[in-house]
C-alpha positions in Angstrom: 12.8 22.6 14.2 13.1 23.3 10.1 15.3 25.2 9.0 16.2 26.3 5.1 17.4 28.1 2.7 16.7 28.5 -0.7 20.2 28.4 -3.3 18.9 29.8 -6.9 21.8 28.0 -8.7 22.6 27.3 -12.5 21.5 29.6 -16.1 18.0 28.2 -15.2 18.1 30.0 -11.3 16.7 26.2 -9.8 16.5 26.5 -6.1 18.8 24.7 -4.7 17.8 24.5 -1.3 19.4 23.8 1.9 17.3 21.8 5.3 18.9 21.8 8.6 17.8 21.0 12.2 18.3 23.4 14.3 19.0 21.8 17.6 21.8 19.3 15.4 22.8 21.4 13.1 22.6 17.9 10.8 21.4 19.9 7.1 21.0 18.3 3.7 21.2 19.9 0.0 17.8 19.1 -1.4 18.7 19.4 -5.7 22.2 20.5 -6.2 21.6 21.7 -10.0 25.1 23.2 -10.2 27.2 26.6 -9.1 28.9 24.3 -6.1 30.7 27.3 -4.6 27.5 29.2 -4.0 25.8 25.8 -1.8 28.8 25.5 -0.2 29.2 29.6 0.3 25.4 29.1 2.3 26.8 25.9 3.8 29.4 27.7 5.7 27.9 30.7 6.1 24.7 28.8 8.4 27.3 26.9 10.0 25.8 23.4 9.4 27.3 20.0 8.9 26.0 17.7 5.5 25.0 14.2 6.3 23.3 13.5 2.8 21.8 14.9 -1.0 18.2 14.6 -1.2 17.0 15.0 -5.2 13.5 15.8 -6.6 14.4 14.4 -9.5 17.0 14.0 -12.5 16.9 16.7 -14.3 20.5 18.1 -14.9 19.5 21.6 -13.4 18.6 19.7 -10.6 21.0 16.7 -10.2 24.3 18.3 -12.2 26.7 19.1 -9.3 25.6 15.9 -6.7 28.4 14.1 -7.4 30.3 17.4 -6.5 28.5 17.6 -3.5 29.4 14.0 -2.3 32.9 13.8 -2.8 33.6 17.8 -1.5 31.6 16.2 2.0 31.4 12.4 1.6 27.7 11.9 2.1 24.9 9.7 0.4 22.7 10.4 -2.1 18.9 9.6 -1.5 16.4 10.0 -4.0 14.4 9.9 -6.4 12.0 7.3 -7.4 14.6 4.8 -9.3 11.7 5.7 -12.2 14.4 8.7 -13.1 17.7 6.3 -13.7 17.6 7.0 -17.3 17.5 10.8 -16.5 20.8 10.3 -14.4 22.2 8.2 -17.3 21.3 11.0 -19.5 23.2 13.6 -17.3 26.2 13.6 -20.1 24.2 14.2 -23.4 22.3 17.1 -21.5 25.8 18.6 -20.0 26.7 18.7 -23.7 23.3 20.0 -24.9 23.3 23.1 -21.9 27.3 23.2 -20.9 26.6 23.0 -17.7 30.5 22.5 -15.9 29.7 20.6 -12.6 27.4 18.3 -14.2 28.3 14.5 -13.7 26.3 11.4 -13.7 26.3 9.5 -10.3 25.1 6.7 -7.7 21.5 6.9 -5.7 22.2 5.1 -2.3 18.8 5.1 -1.6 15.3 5.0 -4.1 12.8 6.9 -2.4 9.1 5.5 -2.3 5.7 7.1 -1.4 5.7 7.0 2.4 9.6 6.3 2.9 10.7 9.1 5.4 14.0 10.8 5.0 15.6 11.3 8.9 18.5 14.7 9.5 18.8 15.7 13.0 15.6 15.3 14.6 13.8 16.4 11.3 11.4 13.8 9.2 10.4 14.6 6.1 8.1 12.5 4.4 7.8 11.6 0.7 5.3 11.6 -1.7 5.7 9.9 -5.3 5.0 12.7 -7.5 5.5 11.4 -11.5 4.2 13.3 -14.5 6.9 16.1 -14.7 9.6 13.3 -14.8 8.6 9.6 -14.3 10.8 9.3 -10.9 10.0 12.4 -9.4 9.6 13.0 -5.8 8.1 15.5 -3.0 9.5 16.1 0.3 7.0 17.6 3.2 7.7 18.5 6.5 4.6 17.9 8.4 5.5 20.0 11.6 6.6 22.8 9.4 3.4 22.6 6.9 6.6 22.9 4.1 7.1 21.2 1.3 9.7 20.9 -1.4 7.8 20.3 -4.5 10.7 20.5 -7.5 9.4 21.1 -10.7 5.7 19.4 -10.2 3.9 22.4 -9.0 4.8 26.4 -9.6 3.4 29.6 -8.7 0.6 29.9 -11.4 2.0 27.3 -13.8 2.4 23.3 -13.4 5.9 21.6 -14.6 6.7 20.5 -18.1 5.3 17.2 -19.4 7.1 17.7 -22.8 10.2 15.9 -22.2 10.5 12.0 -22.9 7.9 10.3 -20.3 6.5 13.5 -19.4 2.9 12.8 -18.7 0.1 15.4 -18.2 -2.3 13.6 -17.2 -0.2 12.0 -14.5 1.2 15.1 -13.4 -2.1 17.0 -12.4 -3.1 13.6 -10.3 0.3 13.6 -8.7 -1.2 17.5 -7.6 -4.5 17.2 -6.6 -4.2 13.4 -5.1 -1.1 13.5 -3.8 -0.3 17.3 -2.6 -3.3 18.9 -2.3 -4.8 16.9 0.2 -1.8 18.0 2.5 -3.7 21.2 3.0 -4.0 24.3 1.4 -2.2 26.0 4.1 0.4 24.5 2.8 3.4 26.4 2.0 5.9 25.1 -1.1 9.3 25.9 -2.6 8.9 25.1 -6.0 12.5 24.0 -8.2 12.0 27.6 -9.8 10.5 30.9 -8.7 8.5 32.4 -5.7 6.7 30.1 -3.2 3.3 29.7 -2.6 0.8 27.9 -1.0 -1.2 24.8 -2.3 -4.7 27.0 -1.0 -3.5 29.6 -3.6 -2.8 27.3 -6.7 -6.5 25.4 -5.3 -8.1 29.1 -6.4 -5.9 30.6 -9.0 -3.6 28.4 -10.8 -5.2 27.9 -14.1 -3.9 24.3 -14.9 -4.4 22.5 -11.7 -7.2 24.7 -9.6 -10.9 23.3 -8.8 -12.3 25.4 -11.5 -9.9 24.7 -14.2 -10.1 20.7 -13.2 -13.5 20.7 -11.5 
């Protein structure tokens, strides 16, 4: 069975968030943004063992402290789409631009695809390739759980930036509605910033990416 926790790290409160199996006890940090003692303060504290990172995508507030994370427990980075190598390449111009200390640029040991599966314990996630925010970004869904960690595609109310270089709107609300909303509204999500919610909810309510607004 899933297990998590959600880890609001760095100036921009991302959520870090921590998987684990709970018959192995096998856990990995999905988006380790920054603030390192606090993921490994909730490491320790659920009494699980790291086998890898798993990243959304490579925005610093997302990716900053992985390299952290993999030398403090010696596990492999997989994730995201290799779309986002320029973001990861980029890591040291934003670290200037928003100070963020842990930040480092690092190696993905593993691209993720739509359909690869990403194995901890006897959890499976599956991943969906979710551009338009970033042009490498990723989903992870646990299909027994009905969960799904969604980054910065899809928020409570609001969608995720396309502003920054190859954002894409119009890409973004596909990824959405093809790609995550078919998964079913009962659906619950941890978005990279703020409350959860379910993809039924944003289908009704969320004014950029409902049926009505789209429809």
């Amino acid at each position: 069975m899933l297990q998590y926790q959600i880890i609001p790290v760095t100036p921009f409160q991302q959520n870090c968030t921590l998987f684990w199996c709970q018959q192995s006890k096998e856990a990995v940090v999905i988006d380790p943004g920054g603030n390192v003692e606090l993921i490994q303060a909730a490491i320790k504290q659920q009494g699980v063992t790291v086998v890898k990172v798993l990243l959304t995508h490579a925005h610093i507030d997302h990716a900053g402290a992985t390299q952290a994370i993999v030398d403090y427990y010696n596990v492999p980075v997989e994730g995201p789409h290799r779309a986002d190598q320029f973001w990861i390449d980029l890591i040291p111009e934003q670290k200037a631009q928003f100070g963020f200390p842990d930040a480092q640029t690092f190696n993905t040991d593993r691209w993720l695809n739509q359909g690869d599966k990403v194995t901890f314990g006897q959890v499976e996630l599956d991943v969906y390739f979710c551009p338009g925010h970033t042009p490498g970004h990723v989903v992870f869904y646990h299909a027994e759980s009905k969960l799904a960690q969604v980054g910065d595609v899809l928020f409570r109310g609001s969608i995720g930036r396309t502003d920054f270089p190859r954002g894409d709107h119009a890409t973004l609300i596909k990824s959405i509605r093809e790609n995550l909303f078919p998964l079913g509204d009962e659906v619950q999500f941890i978005p990279g910033h703020g409350p959860m919610s379910t993809f039924g909810a944003e289908r009704i309510s969320n004014p950029h990416v409902s049926d009505a607004a789209v429809g």
